[in-house]
N, CA and C of each residue as an Amber inpcrd file, in Angstrom:
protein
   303
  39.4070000  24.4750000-175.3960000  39.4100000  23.2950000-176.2230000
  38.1310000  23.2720000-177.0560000  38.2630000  23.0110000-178.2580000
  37.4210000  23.0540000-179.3150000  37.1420000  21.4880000-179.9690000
  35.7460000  21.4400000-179.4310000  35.3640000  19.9340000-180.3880000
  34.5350000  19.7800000-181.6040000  34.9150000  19.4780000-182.5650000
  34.3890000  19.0860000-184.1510000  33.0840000  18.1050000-183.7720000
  31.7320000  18.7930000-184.6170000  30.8560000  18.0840000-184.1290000
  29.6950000  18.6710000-185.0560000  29.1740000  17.3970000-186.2010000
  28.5950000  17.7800000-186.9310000  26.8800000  17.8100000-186.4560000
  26.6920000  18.9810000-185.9010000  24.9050000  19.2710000-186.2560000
  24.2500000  20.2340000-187.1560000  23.4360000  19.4260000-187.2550000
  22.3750000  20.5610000-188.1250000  21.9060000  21.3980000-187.5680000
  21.9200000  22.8750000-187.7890000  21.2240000  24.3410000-186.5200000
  19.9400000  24.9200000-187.6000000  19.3080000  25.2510000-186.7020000
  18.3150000  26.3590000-187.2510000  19.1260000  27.7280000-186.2990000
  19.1910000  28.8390000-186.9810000  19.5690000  30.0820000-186.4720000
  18.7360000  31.1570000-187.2700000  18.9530000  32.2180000-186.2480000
  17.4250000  33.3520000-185.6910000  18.6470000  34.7690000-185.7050000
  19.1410000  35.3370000-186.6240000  20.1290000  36.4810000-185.8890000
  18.9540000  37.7670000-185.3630000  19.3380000  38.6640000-184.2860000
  18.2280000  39.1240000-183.7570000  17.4760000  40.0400000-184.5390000
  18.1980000  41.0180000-184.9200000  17.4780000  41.4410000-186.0690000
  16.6040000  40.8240000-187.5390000  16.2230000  39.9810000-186.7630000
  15.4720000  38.9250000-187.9200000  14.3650000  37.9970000-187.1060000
  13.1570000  37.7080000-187.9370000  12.6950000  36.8890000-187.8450000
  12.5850000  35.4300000-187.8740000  13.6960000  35.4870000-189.3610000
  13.5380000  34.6790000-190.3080000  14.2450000  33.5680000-189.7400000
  13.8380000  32.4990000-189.9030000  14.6870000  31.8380000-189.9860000
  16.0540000  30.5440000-191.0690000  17.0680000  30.5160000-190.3160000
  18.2890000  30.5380000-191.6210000  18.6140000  28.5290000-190.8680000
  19.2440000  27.9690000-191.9240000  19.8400000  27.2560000-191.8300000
  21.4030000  26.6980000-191.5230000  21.8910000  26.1780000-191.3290000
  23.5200000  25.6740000-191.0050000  23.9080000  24.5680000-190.0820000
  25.1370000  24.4560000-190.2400000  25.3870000  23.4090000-189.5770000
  26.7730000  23.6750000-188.4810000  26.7820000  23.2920000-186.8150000
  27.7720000  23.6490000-186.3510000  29.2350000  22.9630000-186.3850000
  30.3480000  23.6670000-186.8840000  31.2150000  22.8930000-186.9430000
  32.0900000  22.2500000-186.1770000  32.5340000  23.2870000-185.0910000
  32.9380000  22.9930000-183.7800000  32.3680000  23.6950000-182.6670000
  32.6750000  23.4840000-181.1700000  32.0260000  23.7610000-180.0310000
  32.8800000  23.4230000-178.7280000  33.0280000  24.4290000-178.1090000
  33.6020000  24.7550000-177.0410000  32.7080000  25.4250000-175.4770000
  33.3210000  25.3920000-174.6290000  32.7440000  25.7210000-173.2970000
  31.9890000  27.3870000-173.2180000  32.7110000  28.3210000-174.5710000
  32.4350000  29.5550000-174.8740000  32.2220000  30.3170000-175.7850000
  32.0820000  29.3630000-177.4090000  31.8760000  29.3400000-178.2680000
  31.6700000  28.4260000-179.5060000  31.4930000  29.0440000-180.6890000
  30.4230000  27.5490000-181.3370000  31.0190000  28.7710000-182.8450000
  31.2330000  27.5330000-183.8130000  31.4650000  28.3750000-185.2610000
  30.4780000  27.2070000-185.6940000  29.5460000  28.0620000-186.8470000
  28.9140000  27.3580000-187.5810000  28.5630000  28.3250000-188.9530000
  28.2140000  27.2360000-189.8170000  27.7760000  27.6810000-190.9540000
  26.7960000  28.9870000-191.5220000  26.7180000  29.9080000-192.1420000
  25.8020000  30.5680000-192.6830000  25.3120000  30.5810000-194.2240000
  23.9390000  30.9560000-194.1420000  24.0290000  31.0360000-195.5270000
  23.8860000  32.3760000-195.5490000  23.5070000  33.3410000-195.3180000
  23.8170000  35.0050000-195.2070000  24.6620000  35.3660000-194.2640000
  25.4170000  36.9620000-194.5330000  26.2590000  37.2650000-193.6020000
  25.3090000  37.8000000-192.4390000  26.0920000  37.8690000-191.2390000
  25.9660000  38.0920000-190.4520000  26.7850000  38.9900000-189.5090000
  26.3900000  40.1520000-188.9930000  27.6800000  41.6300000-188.6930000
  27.5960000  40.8970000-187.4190000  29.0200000  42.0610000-187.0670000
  30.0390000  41.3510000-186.0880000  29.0040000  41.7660000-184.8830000
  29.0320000  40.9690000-183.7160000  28.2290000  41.5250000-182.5970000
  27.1150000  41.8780000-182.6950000  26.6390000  41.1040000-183.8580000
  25.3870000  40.4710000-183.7040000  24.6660000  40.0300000-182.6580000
  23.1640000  39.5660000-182.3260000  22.7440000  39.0710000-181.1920000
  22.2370000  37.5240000-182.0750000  22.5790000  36.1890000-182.0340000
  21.7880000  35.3160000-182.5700000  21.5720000  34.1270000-182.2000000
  20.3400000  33.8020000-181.7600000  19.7580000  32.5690000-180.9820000
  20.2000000  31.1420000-182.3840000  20.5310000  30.2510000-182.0220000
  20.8130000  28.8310000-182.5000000  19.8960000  27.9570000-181.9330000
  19.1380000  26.5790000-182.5820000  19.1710000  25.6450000-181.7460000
  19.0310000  24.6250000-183.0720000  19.8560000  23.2410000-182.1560000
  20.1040000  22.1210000-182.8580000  19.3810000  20.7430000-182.1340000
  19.3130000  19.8360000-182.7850000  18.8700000  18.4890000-181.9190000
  19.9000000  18.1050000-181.9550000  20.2930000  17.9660000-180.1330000
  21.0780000  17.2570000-179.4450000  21.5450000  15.3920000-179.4600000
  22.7120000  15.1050000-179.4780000  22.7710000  13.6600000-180.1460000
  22.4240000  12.8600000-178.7590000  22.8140000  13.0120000-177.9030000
  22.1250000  12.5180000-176.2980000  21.2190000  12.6820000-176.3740000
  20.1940000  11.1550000-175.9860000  18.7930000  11.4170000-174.9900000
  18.7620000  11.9720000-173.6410000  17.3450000  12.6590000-173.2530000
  17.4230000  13.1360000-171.8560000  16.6470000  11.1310000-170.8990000
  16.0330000  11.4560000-169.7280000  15.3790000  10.7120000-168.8030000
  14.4910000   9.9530000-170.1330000  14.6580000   8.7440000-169.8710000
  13.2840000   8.6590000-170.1590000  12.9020000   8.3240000-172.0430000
  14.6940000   8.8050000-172.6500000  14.5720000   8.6670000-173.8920000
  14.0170000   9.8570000-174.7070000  14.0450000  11.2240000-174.1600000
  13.1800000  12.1960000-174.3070000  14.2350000  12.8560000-175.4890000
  13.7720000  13.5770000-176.5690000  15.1470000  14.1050000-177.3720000
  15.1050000  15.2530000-176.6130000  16.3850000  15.4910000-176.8560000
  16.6840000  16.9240000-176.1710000  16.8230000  18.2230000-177.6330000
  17.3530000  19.6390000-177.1990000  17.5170000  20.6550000-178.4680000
  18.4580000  21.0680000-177.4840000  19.5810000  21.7020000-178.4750000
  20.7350000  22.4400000-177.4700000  20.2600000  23.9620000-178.1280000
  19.9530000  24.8040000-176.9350000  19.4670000  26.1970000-177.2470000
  20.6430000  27.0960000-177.1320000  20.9180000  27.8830000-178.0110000
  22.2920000  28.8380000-177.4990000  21.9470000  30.4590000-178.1430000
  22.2200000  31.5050000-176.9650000  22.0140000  33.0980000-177.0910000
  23.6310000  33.1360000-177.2740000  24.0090000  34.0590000-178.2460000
  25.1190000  34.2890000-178.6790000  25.2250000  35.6460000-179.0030000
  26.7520000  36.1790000-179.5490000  27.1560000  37.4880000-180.1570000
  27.7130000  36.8530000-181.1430000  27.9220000  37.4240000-182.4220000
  28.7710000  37.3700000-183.4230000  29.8450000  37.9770000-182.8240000
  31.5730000  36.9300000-183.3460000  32.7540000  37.3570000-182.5590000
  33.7460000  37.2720000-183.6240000  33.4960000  36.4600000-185.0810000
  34.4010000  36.5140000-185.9720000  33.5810000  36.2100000-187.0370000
  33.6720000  36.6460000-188.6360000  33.0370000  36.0380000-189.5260000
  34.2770000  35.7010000-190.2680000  33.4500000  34.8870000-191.6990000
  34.7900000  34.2100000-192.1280000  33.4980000  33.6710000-193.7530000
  34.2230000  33.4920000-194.3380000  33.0220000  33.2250000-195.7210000
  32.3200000  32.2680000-195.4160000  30.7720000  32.5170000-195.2920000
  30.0090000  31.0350000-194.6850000  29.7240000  30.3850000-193.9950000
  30.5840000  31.2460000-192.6690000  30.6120000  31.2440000-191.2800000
  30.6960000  31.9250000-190.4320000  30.2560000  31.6350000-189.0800000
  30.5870000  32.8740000-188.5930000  31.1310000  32.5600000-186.8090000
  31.4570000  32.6170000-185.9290000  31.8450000  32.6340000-184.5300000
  31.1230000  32.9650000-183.5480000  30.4930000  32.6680000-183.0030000
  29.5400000  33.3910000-181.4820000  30.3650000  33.0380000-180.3300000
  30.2180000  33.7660000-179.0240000  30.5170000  33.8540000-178.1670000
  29.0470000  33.5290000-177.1640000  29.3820000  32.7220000-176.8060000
  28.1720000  31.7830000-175.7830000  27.7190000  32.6480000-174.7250000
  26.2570000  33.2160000-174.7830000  26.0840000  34.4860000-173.6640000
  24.7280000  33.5440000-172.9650000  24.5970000  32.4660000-173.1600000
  23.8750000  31.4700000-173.1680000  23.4740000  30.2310000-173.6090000
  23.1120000  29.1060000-172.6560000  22.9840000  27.4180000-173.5450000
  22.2260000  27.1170000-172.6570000  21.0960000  25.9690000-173.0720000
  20.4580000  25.5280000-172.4190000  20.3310000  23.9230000-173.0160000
  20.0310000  22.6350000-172.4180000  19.3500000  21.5010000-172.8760000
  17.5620000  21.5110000-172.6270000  16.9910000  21.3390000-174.0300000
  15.4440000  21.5890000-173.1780000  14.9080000  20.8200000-173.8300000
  13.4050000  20.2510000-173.3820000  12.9260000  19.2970000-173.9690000
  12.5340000  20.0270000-175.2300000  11.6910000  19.4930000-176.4180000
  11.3280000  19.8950000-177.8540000  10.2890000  20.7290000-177.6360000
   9.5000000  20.5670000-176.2370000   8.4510000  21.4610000-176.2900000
   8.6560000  22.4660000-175.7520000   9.8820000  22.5800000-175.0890000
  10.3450000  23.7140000-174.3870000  11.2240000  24.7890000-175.0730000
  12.0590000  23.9650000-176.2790000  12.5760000  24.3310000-177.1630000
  11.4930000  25.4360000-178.2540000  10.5680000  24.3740000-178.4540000
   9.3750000  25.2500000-179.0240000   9.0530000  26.5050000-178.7960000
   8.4840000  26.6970000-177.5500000   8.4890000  27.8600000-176.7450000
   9.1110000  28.8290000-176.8480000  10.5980000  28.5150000-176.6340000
  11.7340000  29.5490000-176.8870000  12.0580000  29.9160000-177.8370000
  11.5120000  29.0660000-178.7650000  11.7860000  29.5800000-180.6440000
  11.1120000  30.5020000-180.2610000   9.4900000  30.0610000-180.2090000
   8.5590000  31.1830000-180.5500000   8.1700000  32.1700000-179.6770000
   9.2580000  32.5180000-179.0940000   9.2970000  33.5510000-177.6760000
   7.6910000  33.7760000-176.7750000   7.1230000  32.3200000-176.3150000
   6.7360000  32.4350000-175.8380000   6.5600000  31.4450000-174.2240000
   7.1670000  32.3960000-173.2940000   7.8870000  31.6860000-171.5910000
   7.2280000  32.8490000-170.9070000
């Protein structure tokens, strides 16, 4: 089951530094299609993260972190397959942007 759910993502494909913009369109228990503005090859490796619309404890914002594969592209979009998700706080989120854990 696939739910429609507009966030804004920052995405990292692995071969890259850089970082790209988009937005996810839908989201499921094992995958996530969202927007690109460059292509992206199939089986790809590419980290996502968005601010989560739930607060954590406390009123804390959360970031939904997700390790993925590219599994379908499509003009402007593309499909991952969920090889990872996490909820983390912003500073933890931080961290994991900047690969440092």
């Amino acid at each position: 089951m696939r739910f429609e759910i507009d966030l804004k993502v920052c995405y990292r494909p692995g071969f890259s530094n850089t970082t790209q913009f988009g937005k996810i369109v839908n989201i499921s228990a094992v995958g996530i299609l969202f927007t690109v503005q460059n292509d992206i090859p199939l089986w790809a490796a590419v980290e996502v993260i968005a601010d989560w619309p739930v607060k954590g404890k406390g009123g804390m914002p959360l970031k939904l972190f997700i390790k993925g594969r590219v599994v379908r592209t499509q003009p402007g979009a593309v499909a991952l397959r969920i090889v990872r998700v996490e909820l983390l706080s912003e500073t933890q989120a931080a961290a994991r942007w900047n690969r440092i854990e």
